[in-house]
N, C-alpha and C positions, 0 to 999 in steps of 0.2 A: 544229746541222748534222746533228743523229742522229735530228729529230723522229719523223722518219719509221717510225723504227721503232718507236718511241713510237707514234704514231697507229695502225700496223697493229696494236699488239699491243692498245691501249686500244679499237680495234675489234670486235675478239672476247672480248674478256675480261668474263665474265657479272655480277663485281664492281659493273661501272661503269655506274651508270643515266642515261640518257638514248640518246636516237636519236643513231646510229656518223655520218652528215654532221657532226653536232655538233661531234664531237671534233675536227674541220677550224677551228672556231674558234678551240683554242687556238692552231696554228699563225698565226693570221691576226690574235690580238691580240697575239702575241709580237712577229711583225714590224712592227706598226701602235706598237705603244708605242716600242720598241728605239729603230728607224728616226728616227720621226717626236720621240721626246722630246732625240732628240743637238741638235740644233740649237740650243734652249734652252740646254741644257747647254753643248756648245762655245762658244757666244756669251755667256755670265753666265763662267765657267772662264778665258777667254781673255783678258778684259782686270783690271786691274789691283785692283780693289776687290773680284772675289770670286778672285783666282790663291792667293791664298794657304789658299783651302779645299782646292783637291783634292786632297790626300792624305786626308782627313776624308769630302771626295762620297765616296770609291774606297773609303773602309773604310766606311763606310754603306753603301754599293751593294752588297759581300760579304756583309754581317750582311742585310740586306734579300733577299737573293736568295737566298743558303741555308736563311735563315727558311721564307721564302715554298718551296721545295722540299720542307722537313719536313716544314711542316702540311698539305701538297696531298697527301701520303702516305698520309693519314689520310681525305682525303676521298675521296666516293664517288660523288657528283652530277659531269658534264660543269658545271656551270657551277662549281663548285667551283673543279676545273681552272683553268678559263677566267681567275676573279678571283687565285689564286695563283699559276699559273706564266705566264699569258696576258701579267696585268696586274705586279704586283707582281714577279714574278720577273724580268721585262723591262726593267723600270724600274732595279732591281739594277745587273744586265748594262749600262744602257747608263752608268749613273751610276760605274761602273769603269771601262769603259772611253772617257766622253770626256776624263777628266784624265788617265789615263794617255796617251792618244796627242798631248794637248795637247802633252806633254815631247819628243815630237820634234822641235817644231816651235826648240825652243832649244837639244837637245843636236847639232842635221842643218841646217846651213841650203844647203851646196852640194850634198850630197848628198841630199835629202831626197825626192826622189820614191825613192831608191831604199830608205832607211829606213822609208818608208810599204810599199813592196812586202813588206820584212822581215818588220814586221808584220803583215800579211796572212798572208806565209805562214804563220805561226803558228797562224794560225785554220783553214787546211786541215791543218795536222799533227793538230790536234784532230781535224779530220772525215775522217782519215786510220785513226786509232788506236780512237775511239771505236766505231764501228760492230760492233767483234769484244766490245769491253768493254761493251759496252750487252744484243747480244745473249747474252753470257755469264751478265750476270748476269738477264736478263729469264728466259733459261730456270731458271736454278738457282732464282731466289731469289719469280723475276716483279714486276709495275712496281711495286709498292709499295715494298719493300725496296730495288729500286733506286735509287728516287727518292729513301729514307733515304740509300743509299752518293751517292748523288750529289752529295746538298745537305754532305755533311763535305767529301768531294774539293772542292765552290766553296768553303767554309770556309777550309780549310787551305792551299790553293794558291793564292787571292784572296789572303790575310793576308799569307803568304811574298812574293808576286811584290812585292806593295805595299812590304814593309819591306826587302827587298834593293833596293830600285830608287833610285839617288840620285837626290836631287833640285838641279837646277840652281837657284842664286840667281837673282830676279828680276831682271830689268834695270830701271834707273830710269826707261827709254824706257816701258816697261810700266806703271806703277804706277799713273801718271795718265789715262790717254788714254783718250779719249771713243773708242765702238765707232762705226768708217768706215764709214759706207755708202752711198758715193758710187760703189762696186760695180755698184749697183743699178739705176744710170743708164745702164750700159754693156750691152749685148744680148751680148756673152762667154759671163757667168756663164748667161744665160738658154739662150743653146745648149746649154749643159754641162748645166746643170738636166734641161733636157727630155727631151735624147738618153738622160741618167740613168735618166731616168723610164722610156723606152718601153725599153729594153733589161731593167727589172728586170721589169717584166710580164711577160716569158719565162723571165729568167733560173733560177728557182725551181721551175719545174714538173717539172725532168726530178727535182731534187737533194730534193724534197721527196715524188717517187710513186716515184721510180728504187725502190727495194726493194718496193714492194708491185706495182706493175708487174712486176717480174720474179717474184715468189711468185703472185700473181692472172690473169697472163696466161702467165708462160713456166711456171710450174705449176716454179717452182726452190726448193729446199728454201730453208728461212730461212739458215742460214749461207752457201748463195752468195746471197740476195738480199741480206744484208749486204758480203759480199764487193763488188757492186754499187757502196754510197755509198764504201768504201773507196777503187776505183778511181776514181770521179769527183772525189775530192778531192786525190787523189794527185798528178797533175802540175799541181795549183794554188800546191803547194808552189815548184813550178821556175817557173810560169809567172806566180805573183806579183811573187817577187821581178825575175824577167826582164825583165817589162815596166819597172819601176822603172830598172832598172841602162841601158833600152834610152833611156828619157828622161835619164840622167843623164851616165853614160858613152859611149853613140852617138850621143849627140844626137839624136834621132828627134823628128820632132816632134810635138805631142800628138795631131793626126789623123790621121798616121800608126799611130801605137802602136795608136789605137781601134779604128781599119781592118783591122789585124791579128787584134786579138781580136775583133771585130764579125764579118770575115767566114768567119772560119774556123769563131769556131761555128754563122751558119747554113748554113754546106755541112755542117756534122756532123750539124744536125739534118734538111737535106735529102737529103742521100745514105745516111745511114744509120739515123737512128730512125724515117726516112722510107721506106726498104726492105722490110728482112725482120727489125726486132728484135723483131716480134711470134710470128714464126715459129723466128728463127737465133739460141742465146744469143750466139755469139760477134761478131754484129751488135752487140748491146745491148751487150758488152765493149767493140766498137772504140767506138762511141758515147761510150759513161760516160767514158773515155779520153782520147778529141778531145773533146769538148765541154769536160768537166771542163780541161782544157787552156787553151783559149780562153777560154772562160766565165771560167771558174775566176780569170782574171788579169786579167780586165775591169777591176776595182777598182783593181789595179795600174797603171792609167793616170792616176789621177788624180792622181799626184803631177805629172804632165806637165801636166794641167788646171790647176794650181796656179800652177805655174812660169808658164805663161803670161797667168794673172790679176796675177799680181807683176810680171812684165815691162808688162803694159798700163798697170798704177799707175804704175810706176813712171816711165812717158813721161807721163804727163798729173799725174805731181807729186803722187799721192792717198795716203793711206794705206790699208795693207789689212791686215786680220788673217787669216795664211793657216788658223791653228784655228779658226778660225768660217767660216771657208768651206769644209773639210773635213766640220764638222758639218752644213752645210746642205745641201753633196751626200748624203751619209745620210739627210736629208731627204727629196729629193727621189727617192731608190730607195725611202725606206717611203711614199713616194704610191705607186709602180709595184708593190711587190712582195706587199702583201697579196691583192692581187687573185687571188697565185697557189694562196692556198687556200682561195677560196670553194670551196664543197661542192659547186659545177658545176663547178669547174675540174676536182675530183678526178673526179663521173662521166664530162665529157669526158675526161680522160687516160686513166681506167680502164674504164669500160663500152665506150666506144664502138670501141674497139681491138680490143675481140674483135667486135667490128660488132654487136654488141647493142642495142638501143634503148635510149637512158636514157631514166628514167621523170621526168627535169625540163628534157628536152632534145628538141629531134625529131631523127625518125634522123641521122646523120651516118656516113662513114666513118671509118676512124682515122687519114688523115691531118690531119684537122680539130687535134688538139692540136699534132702536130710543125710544121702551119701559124704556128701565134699563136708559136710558140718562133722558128720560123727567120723571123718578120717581125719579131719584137719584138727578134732581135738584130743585125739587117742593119740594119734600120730605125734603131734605137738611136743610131748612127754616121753615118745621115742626116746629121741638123741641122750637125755638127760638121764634115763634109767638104764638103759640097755649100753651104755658105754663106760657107765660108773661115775658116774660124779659123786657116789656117796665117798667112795673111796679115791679123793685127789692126792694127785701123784705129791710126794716130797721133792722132788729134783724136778729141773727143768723139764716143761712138756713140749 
């Protein structure tokens, strides 16, 4: 969630050989592996013949991804990068975390969109905290040393989380049963899918240039462009869990909740990164703020998505496994979200704003990036309100 700073600093930094677009591809194989390997994983994790590995994936996934952070330390080619923290260190990351989230699914079963929100937030407290401890040790020590202090922090706090976490006995229901995918027949999952999809195309652009944007166009020292991802992640914390509690406890129902977070954050990107945040810092604040807000808790709806794929099964008699269908939404965001650091995405967000020509682009103004943001998350919420998912069919879809 801190790459960014990463990127800007692996940008300038005379160490590192290869062309600075490049370094856009670690970004772009992190999310492509992460994303797209959960599915495999939740779906192999979830049913009964491999449940009883993931405590084993989760501690391979630590050893694998802290590994993979020391020796990228060392290297000094962009593709180096690329095969150790792109591929490898991703792979890590997601191999911890789909059997750990598996466990909600048996310690949360009335509450569980709001447990999923929980979790979430967690992952904005990281991209909360990080951004001051990133560029702390970048200036002191710079990326290499950091990436040593980094890969012990996954070491030691990957091992601990693992071995304090009980684990719930298996249910006998689980042990046997063949993986349901009679899901698949129903157009539900494929709304959710989709909408998934076109919302993450946006979603990543602001939270992946937000600090070099603010250093490269608002000319803002590095500690407030880090101050920056701080704020953006900061009300993901309230706005994760929120949406969760708002499916569980308000009963809202899931295309409501989306509606919420869909359109609040493109009026954030149309009214305000779409104004003066090239000119006004404290535009770019209110922005990282609201966006980070709405955005931020998108994810946080899908424990409502859930709920109501269980309720669908559950009227037409089907089985569903709801960990394999959490993985497969992660899925379907890593189709939408690598996209957001192709090495055009970064000249569009960042050349084109100070209305410069990009040299792989033809002219554009700089509303062209806050465009693809505020479509990709209005849009997003399309599929999921405008075809009804409030009201799912009783009989086959």
């Amino acid at each position: 969630m801190t790459f960014g700073i990463f990127q800007q600093r692996f940008s300038h930094d005379g160490d590192l050989r290869g062309s600075n677009a490049s370094t856009a591809m670690i970004g772009l194989t992190t999310n492509g592996v992460m994303y797209l390997s959960m599915p495999i994983l939740f779906t192999a994790l979830d049913t009964g013949r491999w449940a009883h590995l993931r405590r084993h994936c989760a501690v391979a996934g630590v050893l694998i991804s802290s590994t993979s952070f020391l020796i990228s330390s060392f290297g000094r080619e962009v593709w180096h990068l690329i095969v150790l923290q792109g591929v490898l260190a991703a792979l890590g990351g997601a191999m911890l975390y789909s059997p750990t989230t598996l466990l909600i699914d048996q310690w949360f079963v009335t509450r569980r969109a709001t447990a999923y929100g929980a979790v979430l937030s967690s992952k904005n407290i990281v991209g909360t905290c990080c951004p001051f401890l990133m560029y702390g040790l970048l200036e002191r020590l710079g990326p290499w040393w950091t990436l040593r202090i980094w890969a012990a922090i996954v070491l030691t706090t990957g091992l601990l989380g693992i071995f304090i976490m009980p684990q719930p006995p298996f249910s006998e229901s689980r042990r046997a049963r063949e993986i349901p995918w009679s899901f698949l027949k129903h157009r539900t999952f494929y709304i959710y899918a989709i909408g998934n999809m076109v919302q993450s195309a946006g979603y990543g652009i602001p939270q992946t240039y937000l600090s070099e944007y603010a250093s490269e166009v608002l000319k803002l020292s590095a500690i407030k462009s880090s101050l920056m991802l701080t704020l953006f992640n900061l009300p993901g914390i309230l706005s994760s869990f929120g949406f969760g509690l708002l499916a569980d406890k308000a009963s809202f129902s899931a295309a409501t909740n989306t509606l919420i977070s869909a359109i609040g954050s493109g009026l954030c990107a149309l009214c305000l990164w779409g104004t003066k945040s090239n000119l006004v810092p404290a535009v770019l604040v209110l922005f990282s703020i609201g966006y980070g807000f709405f955005a931020g808790g998108y994810s946080g709806t899908w424990g409502g998505w859930i709920k109501d794929l269980e309720h669908e099964a559950r009227g037409r008699n089907e089985a569903i496994h709801t960990g394999m269908i959490y993985g497969l939404l992660n899925g379907a965001r890593g189709i939408g979200e690598p996209k957001v650091m192709d090495p055009k995405t970064k000249s569009l967000a960042l050349s084109v704003v100070k209305q410069e020509p990009s040299p792989s682009l033809e002219p554009l103004d700089y509303k062209k990036p806050r465009r693809r943001v505020d479509c990709s998350t209005c849009h997003g919420n399309f599929p999921m309100h405008h075809i009804g998912v409030q009201h799912l069919p009783t009989g086959t879809g």
